[in-house]
N, CA, C and O atoms as a printed pandas DataFrame, in Angstrom:
     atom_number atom_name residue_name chain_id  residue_number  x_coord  y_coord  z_coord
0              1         N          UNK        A               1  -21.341   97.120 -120.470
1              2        CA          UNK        A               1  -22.154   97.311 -119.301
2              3         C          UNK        A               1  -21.248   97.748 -118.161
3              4         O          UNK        A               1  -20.227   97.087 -117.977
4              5         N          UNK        A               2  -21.567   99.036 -117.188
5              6        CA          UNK        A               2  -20.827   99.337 -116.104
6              7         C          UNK        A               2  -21.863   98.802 -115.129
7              8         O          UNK        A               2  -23.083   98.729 -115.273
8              9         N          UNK        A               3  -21.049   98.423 -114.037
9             10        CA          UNK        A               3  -21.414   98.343 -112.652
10            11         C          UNK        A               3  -20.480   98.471 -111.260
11            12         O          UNK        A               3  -19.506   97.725 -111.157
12            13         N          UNK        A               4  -20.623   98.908 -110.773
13            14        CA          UNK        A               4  -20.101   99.498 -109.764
14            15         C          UNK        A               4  -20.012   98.273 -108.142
15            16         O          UNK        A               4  -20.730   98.320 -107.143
16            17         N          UNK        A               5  -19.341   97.705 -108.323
17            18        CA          UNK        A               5  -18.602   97.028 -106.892
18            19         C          UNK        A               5  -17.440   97.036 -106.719
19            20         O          UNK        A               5  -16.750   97.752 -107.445
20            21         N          UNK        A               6  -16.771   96.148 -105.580
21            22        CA          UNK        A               6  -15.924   96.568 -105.382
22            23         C          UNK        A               6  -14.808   97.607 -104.769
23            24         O          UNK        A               6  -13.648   97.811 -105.128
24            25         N          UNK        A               7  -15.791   98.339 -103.433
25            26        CA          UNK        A               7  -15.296   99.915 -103.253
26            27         C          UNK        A               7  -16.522  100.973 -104.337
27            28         O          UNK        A               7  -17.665  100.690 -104.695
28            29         N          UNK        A               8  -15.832  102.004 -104.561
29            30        CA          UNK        A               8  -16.621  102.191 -105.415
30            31         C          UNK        A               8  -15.638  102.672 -106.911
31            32         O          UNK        A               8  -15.542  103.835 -107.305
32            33         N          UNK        A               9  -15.076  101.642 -107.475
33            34        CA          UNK        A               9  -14.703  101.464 -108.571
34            35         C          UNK        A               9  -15.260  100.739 -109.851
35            36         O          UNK        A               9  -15.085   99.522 -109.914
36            37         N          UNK        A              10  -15.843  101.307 -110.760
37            38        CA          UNK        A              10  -16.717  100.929 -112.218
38            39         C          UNK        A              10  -16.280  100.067 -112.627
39            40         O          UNK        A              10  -15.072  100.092 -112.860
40            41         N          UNK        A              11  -17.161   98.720 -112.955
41            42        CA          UNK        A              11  -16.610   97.570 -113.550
42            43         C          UNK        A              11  -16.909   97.436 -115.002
43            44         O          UNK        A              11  -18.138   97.380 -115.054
44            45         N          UNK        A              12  -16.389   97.349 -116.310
45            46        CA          UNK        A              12  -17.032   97.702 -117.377
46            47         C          UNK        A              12  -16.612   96.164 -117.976
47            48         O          UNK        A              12  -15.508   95.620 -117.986
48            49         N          UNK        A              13  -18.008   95.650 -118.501
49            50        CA          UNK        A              13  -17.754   93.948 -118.889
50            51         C          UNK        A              13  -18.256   94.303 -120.344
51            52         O          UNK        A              13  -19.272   94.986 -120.478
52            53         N          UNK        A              14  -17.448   93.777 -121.583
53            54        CA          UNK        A              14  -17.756   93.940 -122.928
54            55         C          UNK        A              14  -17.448   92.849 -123.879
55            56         O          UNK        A              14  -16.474   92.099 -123.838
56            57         N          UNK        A              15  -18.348   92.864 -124.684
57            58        CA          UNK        A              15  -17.380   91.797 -126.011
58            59         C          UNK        A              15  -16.979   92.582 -126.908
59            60         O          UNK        A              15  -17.754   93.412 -127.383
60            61         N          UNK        A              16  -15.327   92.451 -127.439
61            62        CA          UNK        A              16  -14.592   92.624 -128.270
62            63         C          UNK        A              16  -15.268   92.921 -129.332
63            64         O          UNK        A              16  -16.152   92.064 -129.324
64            65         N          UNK        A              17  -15.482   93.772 -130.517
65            66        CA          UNK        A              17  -16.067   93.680 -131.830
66            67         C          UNK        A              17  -14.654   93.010 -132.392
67            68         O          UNK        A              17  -14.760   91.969 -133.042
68            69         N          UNK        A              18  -13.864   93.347 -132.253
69            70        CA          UNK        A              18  -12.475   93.114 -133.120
70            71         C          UNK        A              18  -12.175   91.453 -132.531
71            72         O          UNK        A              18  -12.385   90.715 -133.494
72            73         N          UNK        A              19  -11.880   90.856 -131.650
73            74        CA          UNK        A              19  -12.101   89.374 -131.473
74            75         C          UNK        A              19  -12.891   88.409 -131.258
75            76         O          UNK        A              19  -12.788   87.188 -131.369
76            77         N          UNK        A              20  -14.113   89.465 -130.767
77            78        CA          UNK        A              20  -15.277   88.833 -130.674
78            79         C          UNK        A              20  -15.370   87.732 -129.023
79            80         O          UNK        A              20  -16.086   86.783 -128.702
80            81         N          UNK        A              21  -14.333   88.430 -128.375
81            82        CA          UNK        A              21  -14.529   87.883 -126.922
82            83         C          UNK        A              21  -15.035   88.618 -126.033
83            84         O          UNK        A              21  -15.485   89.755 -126.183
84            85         N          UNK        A              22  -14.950   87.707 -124.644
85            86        CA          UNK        A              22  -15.386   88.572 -123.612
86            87         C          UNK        A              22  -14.594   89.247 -122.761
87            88         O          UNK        A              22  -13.851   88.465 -122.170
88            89         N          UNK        A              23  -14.391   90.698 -122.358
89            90        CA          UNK        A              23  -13.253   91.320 -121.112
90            91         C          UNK        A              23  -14.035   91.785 -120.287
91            92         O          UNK        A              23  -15.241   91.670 -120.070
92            93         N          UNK        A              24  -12.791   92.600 -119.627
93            94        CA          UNK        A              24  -13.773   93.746 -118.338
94            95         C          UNK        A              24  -12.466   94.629 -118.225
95            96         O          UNK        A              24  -11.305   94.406 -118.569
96            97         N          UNK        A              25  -12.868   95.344 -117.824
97            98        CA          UNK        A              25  -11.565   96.892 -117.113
98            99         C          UNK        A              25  -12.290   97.169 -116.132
99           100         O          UNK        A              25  -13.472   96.827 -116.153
100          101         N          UNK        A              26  -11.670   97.961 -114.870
101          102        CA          UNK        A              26  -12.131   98.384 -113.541
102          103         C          UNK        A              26  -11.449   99.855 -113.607
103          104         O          UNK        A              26  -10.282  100.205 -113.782
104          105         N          UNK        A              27  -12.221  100.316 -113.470
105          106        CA          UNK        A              27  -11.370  102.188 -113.205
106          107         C          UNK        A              27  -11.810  102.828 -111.927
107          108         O          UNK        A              27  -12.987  102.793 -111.568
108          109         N          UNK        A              28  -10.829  103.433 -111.218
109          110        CA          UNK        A              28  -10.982  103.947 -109.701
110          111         C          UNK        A              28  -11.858  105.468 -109.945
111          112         O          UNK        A              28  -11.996  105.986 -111.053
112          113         N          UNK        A              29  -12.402  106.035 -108.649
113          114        CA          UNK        A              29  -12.994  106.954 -109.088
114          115         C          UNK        A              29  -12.419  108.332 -109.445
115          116         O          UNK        A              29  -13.175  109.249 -109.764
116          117         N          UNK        A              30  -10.892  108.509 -109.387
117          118        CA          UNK        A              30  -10.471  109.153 -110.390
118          119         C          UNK        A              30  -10.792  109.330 -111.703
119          120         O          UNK        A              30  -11.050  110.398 -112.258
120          121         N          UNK        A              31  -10.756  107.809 -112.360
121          122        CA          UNK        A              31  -10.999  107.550 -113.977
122          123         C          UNK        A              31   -9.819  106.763 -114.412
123          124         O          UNK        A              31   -9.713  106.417 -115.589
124          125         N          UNK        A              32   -8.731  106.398 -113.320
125          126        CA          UNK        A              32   -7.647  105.822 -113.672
126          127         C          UNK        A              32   -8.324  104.235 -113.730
127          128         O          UNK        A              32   -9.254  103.847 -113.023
128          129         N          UNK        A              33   -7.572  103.404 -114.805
129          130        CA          UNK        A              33   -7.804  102.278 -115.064
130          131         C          UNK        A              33   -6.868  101.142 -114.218
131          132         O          UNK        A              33   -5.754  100.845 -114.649
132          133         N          UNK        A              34   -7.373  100.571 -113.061
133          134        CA          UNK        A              34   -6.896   99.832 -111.744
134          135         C          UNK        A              34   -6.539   98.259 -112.386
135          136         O          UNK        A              34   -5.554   97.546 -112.198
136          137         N          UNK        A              35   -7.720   98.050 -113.186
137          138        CA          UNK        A              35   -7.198   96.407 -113.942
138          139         C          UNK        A              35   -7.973   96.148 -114.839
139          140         O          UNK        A              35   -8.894   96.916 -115.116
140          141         N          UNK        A              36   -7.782   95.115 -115.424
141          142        CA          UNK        A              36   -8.532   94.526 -116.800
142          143         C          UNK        A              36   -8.131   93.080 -116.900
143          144         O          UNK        A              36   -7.214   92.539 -116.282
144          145         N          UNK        A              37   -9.211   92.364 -118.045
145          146        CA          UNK        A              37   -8.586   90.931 -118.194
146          147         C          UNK        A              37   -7.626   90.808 -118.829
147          148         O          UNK        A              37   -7.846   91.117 -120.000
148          149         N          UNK        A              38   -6.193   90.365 -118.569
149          150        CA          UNK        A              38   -5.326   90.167 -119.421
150          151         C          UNK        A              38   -5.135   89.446 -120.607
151          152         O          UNK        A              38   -4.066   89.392 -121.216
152          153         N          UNK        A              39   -6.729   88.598 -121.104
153          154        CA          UNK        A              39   -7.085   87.790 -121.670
154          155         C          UNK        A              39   -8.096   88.274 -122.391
155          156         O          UNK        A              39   -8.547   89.149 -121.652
156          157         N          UNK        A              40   -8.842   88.265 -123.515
157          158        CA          UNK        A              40  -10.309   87.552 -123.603
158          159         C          UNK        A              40  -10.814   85.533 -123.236
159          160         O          UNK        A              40  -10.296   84.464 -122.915
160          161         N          UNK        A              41  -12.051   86.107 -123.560
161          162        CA          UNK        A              41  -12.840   85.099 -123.200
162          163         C          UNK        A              41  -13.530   84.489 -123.711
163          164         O          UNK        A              41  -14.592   85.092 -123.864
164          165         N          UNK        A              42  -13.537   83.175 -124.252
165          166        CA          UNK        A              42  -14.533   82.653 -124.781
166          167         C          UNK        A              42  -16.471   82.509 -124.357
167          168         O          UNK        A              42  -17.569   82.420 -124.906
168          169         N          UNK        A              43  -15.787   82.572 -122.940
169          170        CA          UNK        A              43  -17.525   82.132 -122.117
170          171         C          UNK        A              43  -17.343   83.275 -121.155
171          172         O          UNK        A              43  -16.254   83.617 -120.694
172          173         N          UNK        A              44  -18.487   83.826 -120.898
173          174        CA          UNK        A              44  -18.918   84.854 -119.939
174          175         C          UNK        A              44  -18.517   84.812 -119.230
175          176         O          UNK        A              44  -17.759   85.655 -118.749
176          177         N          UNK        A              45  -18.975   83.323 -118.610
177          178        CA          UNK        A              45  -18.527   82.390 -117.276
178          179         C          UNK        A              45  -17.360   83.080 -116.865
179          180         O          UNK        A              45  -17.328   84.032 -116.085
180          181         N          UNK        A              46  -16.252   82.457 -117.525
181          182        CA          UNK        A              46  -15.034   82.339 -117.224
182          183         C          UNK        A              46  -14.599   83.843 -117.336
183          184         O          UNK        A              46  -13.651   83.993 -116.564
184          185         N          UNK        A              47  -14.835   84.771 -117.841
185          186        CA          UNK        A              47  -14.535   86.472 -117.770
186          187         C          UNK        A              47  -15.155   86.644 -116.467
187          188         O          UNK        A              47  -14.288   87.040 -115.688
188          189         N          UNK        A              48  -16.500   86.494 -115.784
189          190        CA          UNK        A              48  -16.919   87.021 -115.106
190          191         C          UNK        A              48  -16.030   86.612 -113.804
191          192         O          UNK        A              48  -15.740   87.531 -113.038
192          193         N          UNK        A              49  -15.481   85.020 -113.436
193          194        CA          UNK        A              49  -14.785   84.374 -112.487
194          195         C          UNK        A              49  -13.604   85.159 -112.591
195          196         O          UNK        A              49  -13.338   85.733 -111.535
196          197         N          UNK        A              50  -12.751   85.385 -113.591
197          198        CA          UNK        A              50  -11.965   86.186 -113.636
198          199         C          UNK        A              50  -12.044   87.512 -113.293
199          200         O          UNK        A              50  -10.921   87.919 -112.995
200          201         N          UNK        A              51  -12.999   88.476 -113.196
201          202        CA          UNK        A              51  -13.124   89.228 -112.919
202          203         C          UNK        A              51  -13.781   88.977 -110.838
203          204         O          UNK        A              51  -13.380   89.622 -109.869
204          205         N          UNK        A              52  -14.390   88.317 -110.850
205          206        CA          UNK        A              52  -14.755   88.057 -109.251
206          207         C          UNK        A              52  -13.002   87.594 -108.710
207          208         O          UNK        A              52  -13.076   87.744 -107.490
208          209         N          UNK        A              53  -12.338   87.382 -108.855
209          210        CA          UNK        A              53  -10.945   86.777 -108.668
210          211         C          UNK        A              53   -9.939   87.944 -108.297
211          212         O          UNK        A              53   -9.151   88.007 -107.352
212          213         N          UNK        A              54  -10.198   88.861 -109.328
213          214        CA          UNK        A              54  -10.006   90.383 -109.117
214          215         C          UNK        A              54  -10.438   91.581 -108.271
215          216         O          UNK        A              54   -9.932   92.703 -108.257
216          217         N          UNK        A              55  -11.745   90.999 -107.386
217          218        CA          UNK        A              55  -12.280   91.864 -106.501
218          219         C          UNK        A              55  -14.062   92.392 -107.126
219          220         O          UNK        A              55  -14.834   93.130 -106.515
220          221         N          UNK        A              56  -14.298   91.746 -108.447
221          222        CA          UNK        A              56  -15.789   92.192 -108.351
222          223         C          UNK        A              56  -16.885   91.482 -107.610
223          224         O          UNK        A              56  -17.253   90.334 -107.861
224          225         N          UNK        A              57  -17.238   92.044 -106.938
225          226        CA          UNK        A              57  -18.628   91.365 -106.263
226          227         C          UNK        A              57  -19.674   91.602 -106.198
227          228         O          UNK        A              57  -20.391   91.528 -105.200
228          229         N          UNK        A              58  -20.140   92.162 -107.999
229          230        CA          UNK        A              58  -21.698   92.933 -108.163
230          231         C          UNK        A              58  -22.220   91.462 -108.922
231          232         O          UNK        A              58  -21.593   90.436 -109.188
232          233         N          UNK        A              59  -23.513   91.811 -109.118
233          234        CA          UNK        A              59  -24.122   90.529 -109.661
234          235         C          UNK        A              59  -23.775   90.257 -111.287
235          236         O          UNK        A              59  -23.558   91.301 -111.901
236          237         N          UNK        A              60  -23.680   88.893 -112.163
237          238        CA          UNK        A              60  -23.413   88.435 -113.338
238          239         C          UNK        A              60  -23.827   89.683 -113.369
239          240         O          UNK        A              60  -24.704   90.195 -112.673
240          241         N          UNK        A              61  -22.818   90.432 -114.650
241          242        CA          UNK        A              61  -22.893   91.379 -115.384
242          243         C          UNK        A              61  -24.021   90.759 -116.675
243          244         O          UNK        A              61  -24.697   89.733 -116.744
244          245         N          UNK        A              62  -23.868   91.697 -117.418
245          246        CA          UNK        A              62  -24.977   91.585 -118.963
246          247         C          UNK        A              62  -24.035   92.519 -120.074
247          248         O          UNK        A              62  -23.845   93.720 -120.265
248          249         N          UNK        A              63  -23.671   91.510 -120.550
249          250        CA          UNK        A              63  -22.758   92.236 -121.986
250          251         C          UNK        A              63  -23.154   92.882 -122.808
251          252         O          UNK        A              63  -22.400   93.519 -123.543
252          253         N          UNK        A              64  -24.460   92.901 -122.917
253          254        CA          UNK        A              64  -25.234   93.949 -123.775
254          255         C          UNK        A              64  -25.707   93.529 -124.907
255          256         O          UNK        A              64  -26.329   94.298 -125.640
């Protein structure tokens, strides 16, 4: 799922097929990739806090 806060840099929140967790990446509107979780995630929760920690401030994402 993308969403856009933050300035206007794309927030992309996903679960892993290959670990089966939760991340996110942020890319500027270049297309350059600004940050990501250095982690997965077991709980949404805790990806999404991690990601608000980082500068997102759009509403709970939806992983799809």
């Amino acid at each position: 799922m993308a969403a856009t806060a933050g300035g206007n840099d794309e927030w992309r929140f996903y679960r892993s097929a290959v670990t089966d967790d939760y991340r996110w990446t942020r890319k500027a509107p270049n297309g350059e990739t600004v940050g990501a979780a250095t982690e997965g995630y077991e709980r949404k929760a805790d990806c999404v806090a991690n990601a608000r920690r980082n500068g997102y401030t759009g509403p709970d994402p939806d992983f799809g």
